[in-house]
Backbone as JSON Lines, residues from 0, in Angstrom:
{"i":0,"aa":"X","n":[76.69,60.11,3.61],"ca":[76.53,58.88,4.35],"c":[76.3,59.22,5.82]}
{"i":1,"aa":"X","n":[75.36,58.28,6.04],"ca":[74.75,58.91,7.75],"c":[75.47,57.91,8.57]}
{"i":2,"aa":"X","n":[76.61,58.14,9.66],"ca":[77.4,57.5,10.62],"c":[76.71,57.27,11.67]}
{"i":3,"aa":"X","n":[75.71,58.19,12.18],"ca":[75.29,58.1,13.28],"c":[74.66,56.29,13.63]}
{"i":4,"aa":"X","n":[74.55,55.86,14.93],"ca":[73.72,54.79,15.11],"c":[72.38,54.83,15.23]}
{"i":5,"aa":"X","n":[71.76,53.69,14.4],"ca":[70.17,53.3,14.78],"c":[69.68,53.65,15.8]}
{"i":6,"aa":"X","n":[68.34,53.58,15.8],"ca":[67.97,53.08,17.31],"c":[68.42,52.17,17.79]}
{"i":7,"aa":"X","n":[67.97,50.57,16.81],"ca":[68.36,49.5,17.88],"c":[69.66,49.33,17.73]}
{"i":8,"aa":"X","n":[70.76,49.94,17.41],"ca":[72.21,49.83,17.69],"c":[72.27,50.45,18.97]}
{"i":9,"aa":"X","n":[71.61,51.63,19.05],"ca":[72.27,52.48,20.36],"c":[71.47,51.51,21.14]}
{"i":10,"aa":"X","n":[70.57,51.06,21.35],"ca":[69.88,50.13,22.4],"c":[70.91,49.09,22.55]}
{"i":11,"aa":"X","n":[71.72,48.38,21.49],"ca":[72.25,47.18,21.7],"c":[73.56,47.55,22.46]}
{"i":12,"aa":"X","n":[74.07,48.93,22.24],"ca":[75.18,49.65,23.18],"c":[74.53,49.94,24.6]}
{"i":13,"aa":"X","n":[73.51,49.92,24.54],"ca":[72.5,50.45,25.72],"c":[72.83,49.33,26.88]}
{"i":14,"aa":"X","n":[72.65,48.39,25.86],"ca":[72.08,46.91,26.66],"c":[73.58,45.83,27.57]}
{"i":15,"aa":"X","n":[74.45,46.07,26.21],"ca":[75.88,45.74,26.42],"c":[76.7,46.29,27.68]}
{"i":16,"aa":"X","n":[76.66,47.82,27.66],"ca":[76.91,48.58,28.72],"c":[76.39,48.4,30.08]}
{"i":17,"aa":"X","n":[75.18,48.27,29.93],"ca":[74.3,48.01,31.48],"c":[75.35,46.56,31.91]}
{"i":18,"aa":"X","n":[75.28,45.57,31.5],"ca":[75.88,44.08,31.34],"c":[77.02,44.09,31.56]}
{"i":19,"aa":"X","n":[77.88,44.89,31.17],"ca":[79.56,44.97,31.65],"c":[79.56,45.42,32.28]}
{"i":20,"aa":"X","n":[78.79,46.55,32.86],"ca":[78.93,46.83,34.12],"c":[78.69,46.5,35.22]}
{"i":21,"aa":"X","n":[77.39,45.65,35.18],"ca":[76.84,44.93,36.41],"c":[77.19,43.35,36.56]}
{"i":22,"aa":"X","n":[77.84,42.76,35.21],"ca":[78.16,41.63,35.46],"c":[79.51,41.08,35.28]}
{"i":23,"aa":"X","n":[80.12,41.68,34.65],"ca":[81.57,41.99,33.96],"c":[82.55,42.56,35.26]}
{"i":24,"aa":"X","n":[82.43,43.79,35.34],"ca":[83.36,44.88,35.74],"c":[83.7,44.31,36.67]}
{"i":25,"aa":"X","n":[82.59,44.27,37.65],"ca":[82.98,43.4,39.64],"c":[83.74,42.52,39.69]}
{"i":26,"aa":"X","n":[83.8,41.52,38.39],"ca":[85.08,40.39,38.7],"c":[85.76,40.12,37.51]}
{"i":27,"aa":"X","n":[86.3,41.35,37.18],"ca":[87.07,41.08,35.83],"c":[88.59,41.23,36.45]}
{"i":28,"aa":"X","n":[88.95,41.95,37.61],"ca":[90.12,41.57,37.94],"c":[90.67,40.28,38.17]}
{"i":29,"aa":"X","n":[89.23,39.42,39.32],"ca":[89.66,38.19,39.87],"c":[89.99,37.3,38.54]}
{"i":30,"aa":"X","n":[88.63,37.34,37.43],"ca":[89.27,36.74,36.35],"c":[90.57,36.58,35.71]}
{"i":31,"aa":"X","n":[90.98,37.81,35.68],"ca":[92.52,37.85,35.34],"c":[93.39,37.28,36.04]}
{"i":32,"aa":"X","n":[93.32,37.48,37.33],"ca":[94.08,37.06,37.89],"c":[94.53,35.89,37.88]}
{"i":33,"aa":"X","n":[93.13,35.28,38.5],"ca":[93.4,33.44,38.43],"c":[92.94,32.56,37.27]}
{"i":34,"aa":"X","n":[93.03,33.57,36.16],"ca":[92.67,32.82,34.36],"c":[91.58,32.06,34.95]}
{"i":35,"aa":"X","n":[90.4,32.21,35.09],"ca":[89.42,31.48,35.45],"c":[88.39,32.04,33.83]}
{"i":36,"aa":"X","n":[87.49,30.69,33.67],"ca":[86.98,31.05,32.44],"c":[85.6,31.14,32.9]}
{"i":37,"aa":"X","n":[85.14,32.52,32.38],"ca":[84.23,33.16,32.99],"c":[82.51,32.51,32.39]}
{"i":38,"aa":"X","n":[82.56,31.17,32.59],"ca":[81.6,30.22,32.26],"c":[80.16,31.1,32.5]}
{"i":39,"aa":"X","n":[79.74,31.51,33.73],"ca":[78.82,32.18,33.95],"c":[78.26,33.38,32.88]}
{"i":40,"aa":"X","n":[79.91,33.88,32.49],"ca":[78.85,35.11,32.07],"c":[79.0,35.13,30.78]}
{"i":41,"aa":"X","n":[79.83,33.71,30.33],"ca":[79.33,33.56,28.66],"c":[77.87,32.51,28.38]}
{"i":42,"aa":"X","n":[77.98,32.26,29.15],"ca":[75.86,31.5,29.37],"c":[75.4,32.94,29.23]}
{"i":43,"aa":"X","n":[75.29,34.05,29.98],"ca":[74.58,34.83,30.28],"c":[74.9,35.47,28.19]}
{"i":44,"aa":"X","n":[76.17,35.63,28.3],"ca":[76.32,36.07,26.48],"c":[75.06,35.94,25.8]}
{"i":45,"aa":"X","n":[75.5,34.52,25.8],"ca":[74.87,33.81,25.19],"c":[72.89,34.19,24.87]}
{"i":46,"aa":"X","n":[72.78,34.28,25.99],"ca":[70.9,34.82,26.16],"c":[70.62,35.58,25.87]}
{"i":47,"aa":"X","n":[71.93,36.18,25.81],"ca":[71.72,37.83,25.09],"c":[71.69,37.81,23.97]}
{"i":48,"aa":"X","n":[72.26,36.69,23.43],"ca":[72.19,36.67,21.49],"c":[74.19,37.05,21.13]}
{"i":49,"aa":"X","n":[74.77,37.61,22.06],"ca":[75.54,38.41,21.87],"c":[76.86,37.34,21.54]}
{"i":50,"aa":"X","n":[76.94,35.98,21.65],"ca":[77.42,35.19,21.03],"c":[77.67,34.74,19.69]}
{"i":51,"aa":"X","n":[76.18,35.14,19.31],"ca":[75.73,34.86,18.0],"c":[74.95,35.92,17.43]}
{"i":52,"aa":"X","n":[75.58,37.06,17.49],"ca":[74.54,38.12,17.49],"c":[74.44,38.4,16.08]}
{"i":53,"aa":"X","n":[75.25,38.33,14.88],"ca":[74.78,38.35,13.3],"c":[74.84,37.03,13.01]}
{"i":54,"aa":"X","n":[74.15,35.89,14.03],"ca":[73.7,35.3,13.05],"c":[72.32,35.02,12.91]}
{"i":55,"aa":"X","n":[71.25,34.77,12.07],"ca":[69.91,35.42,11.79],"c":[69.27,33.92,12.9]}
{"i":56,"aa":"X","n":[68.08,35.33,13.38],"ca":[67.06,34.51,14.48],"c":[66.87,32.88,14.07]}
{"i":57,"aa":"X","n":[66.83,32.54,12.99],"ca":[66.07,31.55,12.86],"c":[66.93,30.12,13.08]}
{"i":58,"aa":"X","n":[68.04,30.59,13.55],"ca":[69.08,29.63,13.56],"c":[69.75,29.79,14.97]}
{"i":59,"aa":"X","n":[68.83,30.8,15.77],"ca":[69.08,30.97,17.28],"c":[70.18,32.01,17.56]}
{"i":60,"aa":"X","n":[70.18,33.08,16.56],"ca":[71.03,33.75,17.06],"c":[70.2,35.08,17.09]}
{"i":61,"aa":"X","n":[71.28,35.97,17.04],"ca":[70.66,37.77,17.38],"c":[69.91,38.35,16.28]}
{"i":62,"aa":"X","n":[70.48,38.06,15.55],"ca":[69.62,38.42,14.08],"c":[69.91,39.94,13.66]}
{"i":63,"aa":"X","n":[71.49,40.52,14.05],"ca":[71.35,41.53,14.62],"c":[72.65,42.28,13.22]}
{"i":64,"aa":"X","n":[72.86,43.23,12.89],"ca":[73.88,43.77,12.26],"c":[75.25,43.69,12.71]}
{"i":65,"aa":"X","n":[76.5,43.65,11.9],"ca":[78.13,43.88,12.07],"c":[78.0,45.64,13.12]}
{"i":66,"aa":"X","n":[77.57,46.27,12.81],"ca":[77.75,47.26,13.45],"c":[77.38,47.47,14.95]}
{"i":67,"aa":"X","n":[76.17,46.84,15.07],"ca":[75.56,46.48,16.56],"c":[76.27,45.31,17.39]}
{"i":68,"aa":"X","n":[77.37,44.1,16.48],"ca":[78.61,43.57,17.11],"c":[79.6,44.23,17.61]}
{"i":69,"aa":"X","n":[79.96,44.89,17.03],"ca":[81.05,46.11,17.24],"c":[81.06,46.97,18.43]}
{"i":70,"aa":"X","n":[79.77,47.41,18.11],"ca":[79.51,48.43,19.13],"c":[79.37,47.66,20.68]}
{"i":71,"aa":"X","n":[78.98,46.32,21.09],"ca":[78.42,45.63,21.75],"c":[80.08,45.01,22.38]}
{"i":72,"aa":"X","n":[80.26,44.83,21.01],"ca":[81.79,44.27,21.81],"c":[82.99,44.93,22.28]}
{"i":73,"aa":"X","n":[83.0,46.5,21.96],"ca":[83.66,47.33,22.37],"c":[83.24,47.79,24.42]}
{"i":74,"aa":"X","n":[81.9,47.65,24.12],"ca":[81.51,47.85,25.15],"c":[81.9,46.84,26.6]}
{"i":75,"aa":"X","n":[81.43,44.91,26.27],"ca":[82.36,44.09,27.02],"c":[83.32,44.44,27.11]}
{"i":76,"aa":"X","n":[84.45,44.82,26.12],"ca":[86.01,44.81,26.4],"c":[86.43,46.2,27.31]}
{"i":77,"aa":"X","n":[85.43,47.29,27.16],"ca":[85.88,48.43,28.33],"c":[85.89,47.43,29.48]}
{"i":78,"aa":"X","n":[85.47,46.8,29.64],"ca":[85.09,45.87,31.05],"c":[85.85,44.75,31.35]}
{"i":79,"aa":"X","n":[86.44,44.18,30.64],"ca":[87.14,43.03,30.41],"c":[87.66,42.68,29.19]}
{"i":80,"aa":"X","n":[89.03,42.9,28.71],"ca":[89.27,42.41,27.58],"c":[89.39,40.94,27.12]}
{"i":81,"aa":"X","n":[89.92,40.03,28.26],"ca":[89.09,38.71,27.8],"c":[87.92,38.35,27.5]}
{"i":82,"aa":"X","n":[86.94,39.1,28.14],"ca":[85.95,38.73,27.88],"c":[85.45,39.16,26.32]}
{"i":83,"aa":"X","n":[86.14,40.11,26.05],"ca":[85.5,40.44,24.85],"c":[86.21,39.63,23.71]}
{"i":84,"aa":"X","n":[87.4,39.12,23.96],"ca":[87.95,38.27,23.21],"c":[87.44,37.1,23.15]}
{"i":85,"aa":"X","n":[86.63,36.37,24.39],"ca":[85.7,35.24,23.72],"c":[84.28,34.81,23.26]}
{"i":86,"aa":"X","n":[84.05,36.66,23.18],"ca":[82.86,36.73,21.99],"c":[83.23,37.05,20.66]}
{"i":87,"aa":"X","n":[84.57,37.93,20.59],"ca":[85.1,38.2,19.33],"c":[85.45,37.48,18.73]}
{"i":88,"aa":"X","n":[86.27,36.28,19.28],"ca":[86.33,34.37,18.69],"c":[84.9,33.82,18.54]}
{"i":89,"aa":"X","n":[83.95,33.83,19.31],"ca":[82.88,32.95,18.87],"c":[82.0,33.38,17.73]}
{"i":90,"aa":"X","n":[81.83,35.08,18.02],"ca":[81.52,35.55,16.96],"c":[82.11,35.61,15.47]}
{"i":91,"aa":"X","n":[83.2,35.96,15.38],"ca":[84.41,35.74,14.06],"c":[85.03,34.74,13.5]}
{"i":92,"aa":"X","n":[85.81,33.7,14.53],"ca":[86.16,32.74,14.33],"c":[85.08,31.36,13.9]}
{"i":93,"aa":"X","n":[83.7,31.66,14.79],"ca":[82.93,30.1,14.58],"c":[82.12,30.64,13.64]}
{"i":94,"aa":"X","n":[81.06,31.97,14.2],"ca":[79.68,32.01,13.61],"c":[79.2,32.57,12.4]}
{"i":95,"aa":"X","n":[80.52,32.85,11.99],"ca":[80.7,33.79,10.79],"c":[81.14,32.54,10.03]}
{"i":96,"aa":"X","n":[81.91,31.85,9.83],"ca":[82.37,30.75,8.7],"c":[81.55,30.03,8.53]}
{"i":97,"aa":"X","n":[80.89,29.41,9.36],"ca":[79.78,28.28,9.58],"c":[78.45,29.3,8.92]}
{"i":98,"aa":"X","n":[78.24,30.42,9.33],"ca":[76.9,31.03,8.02],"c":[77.74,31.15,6.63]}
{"i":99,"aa":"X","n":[78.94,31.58,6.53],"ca":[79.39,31.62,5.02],"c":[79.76,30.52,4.54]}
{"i":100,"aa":"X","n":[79.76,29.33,5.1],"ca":[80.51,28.15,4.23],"c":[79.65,26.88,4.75]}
């Protein structure tokens, strides 16, 4: 069994990374601090697909594999662990039941 990542996985780690770092990291303290809900940069999620990232294009999402979530969301949470907790809810909790049921 081959572990290694895809291309477009390592791109979607590629892409995630650039993003926590330049949009995430700079105010993930203030976030914490004053529980402010980081409205801005779940719009921005969002454009990225990374909201909805397995769920298939045609329904407006990423269209993208469990593994390229993972990897994507490990990457937000080096940066902010709230933040990665309210893609890991939108992703798990909403977008996943609503395609299976």
């Amino acid at each position: 069994m081959d572990f290694n990542l895809t291309e477009e996985q390592q791109m979607v780690r590629e892409m995630a990374r650039k993003f926590a770092e330049a949009e995430i990291k700079p105010v993930a303290a203030r976030l914490d601090a004053t529980h402010e809900h980081p409205a801005e940069i779940c719009k921005k999620l969002a454009e990225l697909k990374f909201l909805g990232i397995a769920v298939p294009e045609e329904y407006g999402g990423g269209g993208m594999d469990y593994v390229s979530y993972v990897v994507a969301l490990i990457e937000i949470s080096k940066a902010c662990a709230s933040t990665g907790a309210i893609m890991s809810v939108n992703n798990s909790l909403y977008c996943f039941p609503v395609m299976a049921y």
